[in-house]
N, C-alpha and C positions, 0 to 999 in steps of 0.2 A: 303217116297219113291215115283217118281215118274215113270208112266207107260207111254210111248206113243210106238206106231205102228206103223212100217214102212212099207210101199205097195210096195213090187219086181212084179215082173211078175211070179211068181208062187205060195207064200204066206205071209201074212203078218206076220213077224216074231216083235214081244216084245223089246223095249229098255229099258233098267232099269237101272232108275240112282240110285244107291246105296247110293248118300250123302243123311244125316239125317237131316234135318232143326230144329233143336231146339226152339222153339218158346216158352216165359215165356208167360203165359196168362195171372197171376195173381199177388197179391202183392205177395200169400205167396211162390209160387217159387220163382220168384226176391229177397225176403228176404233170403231163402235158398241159394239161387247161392250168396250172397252177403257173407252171412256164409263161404262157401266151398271156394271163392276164397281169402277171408280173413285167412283162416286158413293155406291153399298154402301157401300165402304170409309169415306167421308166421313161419312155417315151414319151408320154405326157407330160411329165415332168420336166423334160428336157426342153421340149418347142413352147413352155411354159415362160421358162427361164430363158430361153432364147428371147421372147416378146418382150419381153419385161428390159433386156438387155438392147432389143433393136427398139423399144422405146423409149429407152433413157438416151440413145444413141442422136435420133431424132428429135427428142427432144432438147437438147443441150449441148450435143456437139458440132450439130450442125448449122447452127445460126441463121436460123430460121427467125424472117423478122416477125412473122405471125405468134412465134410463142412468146416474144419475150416484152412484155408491160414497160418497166422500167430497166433500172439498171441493179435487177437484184443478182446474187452472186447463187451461180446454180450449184446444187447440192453433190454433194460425191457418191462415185459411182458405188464403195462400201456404203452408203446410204440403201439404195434403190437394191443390190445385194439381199441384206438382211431384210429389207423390206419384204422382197419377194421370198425369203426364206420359212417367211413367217406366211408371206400369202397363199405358197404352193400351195401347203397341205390343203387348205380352205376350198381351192379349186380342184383338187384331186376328188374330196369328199364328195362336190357338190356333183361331180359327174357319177362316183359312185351311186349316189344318191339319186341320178337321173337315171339311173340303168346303164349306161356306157362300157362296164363290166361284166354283166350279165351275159349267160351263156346262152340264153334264149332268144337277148335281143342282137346279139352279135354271129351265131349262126342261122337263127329262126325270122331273123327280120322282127319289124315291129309290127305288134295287131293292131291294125285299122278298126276302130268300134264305130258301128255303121249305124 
């Protein structure tokens, strides 16, 4: 947290920046944060692969009269598998990408631009 002070013509009133700077100083944070962002990662992965798996679930196993047009013959579940095998990484990036892995925005919160 940073302090500085502004000079009015009647007192100096306090600015305070509220962002937190997160600084690793050592191997064994670095080691840590490499932990916690890998297990995100794992975890994402996972409820990834779970959606993918409760969507093919509902989609096709439950005979559901809304999904099905005709009488086409629904795809195997090795289908919808490799499919998301191929998709994870895509969604993995796209959160890297959004910051979701960041060490700033995950203990610092995110900056509000006003």
């Amino acid at each position: 947290m940073r302090v500085t002070v502004q000079k009015t013509s009647t007192k100096a009133l306090p600015k305070i920046d509220f962002r937190v700077v997160h600084d690793i100083v050592n191997v064994h944070q670095r080691t840590e944060w490499r932990w916690l962002t890998l297990g995100m990662i794992l975890l994402d992965l996972l409820m990834i692969a779970a959606g993918f798996i409760l969507a093919y679930v509902i989609r096709f196993r439950l005979n559901i009269p809304f999904f099905f047009v005709g009488s086409e013959e629904s795809p195997s579940l090795r289908f919808y598998i490799t499919l998301g095998a191929f998709l994870i990484p895509f969604w993995i990036a796209i959160y890297a990408a959004a910051g979701l892995y960041s060490r700033q925005n995950i203990l610092g919160g995110p900056v509000s631009i006003h």
